[in-house]
N, C-alpha and C positions, 0 to 999 in steps of 0.2 A: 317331662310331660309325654304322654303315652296319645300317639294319634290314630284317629279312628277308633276309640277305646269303645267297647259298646259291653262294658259291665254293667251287669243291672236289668238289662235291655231283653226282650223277648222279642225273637224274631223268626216268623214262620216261613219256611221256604218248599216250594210244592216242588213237587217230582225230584225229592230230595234223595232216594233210594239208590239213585247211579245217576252216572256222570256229572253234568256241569251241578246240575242241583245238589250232588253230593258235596261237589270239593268247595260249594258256595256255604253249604250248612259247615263244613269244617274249618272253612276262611273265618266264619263270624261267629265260630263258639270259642276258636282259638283267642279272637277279639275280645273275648269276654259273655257274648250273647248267651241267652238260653236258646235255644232251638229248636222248632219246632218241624219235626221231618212230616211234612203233610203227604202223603204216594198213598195211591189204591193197591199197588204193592204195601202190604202192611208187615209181611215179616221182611222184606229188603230194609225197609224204614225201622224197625225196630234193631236190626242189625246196627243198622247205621247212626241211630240213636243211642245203642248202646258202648258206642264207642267212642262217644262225644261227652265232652265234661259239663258242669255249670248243669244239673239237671236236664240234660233233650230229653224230649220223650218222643215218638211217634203217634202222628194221628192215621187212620186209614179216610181221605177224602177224595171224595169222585168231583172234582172241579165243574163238571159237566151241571151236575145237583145243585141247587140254589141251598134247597132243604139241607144237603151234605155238606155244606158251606158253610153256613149261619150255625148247623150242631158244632161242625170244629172252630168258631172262633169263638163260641158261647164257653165251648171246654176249656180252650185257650187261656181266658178270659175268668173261668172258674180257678184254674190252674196257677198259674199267673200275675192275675189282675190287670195286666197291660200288654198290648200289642205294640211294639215302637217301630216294627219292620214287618213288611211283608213281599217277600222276592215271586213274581210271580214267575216261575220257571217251565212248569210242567209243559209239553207238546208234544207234536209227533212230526214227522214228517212227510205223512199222507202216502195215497199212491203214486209212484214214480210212471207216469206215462203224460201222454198229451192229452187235450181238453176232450179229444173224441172220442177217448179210451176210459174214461172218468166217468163214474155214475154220481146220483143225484145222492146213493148212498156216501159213494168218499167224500164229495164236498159237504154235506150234512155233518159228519164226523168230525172232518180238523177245523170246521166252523164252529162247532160244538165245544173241542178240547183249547185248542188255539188262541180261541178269541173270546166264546161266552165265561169260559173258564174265569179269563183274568177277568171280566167283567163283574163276575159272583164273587170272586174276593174281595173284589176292590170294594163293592157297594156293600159287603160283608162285615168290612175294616174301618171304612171312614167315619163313619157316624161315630165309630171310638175315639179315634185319633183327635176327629174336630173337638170332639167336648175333654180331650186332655193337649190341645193346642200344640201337638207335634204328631210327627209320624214322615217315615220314607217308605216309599213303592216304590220299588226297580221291579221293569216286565224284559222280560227276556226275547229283546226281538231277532230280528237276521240282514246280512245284509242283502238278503231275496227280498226284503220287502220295499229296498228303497232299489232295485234294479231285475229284480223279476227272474227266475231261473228258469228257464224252457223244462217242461216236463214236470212243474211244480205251482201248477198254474192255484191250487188252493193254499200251499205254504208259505207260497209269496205273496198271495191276495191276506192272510188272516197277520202274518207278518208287517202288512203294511197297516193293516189296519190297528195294530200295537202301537204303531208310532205314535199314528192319530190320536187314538184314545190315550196314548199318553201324554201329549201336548194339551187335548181339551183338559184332562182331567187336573192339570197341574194347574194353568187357570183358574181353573174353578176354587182349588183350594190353598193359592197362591200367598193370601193372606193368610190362613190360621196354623202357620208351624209344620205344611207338610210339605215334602220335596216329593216330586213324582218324575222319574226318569227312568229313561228305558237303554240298554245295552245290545249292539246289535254286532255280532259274531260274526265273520265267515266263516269256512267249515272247519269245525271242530272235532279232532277223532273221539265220538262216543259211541254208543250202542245204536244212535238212531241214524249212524249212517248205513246202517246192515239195511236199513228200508230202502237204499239208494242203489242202485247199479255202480259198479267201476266207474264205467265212463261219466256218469254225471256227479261222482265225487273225482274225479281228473279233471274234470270239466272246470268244476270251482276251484279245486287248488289251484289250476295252472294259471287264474287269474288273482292271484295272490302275490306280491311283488316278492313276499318273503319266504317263495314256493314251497311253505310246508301248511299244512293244517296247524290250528289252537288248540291250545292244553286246557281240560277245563279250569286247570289251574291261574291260566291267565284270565280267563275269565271272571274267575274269583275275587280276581285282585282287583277290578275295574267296580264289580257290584258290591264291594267293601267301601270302597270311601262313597258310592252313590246311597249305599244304606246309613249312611256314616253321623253325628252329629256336623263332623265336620262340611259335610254337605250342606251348606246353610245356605247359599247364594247361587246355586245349581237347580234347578229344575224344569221342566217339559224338555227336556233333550234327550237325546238318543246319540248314547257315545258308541264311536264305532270301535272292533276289537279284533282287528281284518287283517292284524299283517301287512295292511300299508292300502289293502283293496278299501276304498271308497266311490262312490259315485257324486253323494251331498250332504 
């Protein structure tokens, strides 16, 4: 018996073109998944499509767009016929400075990518899922959202607010077959730590018990059984992936 098998299964994961989004699209096509590389990088995502088995294709969607949302899951959906998983990955890191150095533009932005983001897929996806009585969401949170990182005062605010929206929303659709769980990292070596200063990526490792940064590889393996069939009695949680750093 093959666990976590997810043949058959079509599942879309955003900001799939590099790092944890990638090694999450190649965790769960290696599972069996079809894959859907959603990035507004569109030739990263067809790279990375093209190198995945079980049909992936790449979508180019702006998570930001409600409008560019509802076109790729309708594609999805044409393509397909089912949605079973959707990883909501895509983010940024914002500007690295304190609150009084921060305009109304940065926090507009990672409000915008962060958090309306997962909001437009999710309300994108469920209406499917409920009327075929399954479906998993994993959102890609941080552990800035459950302890706050100075100088990230918007990644930790849209961060925590992932939690949230993933405990309500698991609730809500707690009864009709879908699991809604969120994974929340400390710092992981990818591209989006190049947004970060030294020091405040020293800063986080050193509160790491297991002083090194996550592979997005690890990562991968945590958002694998939370996308999982085997996920059946799991959801509104937020599993940490910290190398030992927890606060709750």
């Amino acid at each position: 018996m093959a666990y976590f098998d997810l043949t058959g299964q079509t599942a879309i994961v955003t900001g799939a073109a590099t790092g944890i989004g990638e090694a999450i699209a190649r965790r769960l096509a290696g599972a069996g998944a079809t894959v859907v590389v959603a990035d507004l990088d569109i030739e990263g995502g067809q790279q990375v499509a093209a190198s995945l088995p079980h049909n992936a294709f790449a979508l180019a969607v702006d998570i930001t767009s409600a409008e560019s949302v509802n076109k790729a899951v309708e594609e999805v959906l044409t393509r397909t016929g089912r949605i079973d998983v959707l990883v909501n990955n895509a983010g940024i890191g914002g500007k690295a400075a304190p609150l009084w150095e921060q305009t109304l533009e940065d926090w507009n932005r990672i409000i915008n990518i962060n958090m309306t983001g997962i909001f437009n897929f999710c309300k994108g996806v469920v209406s499917h899922m409920r009327t075929r009585g399954y479906g998993r969401i994993v959102s890609i949170a941080s552990i800035a959202g459950k302890e706050g990182n100075p100088n990230m005062t918007g990644y930790s605010a849209t961060k925590a607010a992932v939690i949230g929206f993933t405990k309500s929303l698991a609730k809500e659709v707690a009864t009709e077959g879908i699991c809604v769980n969120a994974v929340s990292p400390a710092v992981v070596r990818t591209k989006i730590l190049d947004q970060l200063t030294p020091q405040q990526v020293d800063y986080m490792t050193q509160k790491i018990p297991m002083r090194r940064t996550g592979t997005p590889e690890e990562i991968a393996a945590v958002v694998h059984f939370l996308a999982s069939p085997d996920c059946s009695f799991v959801t509104g949680q937020t599993y940490d992936a910290s190398g030992g750093r927890a606060t709750y």
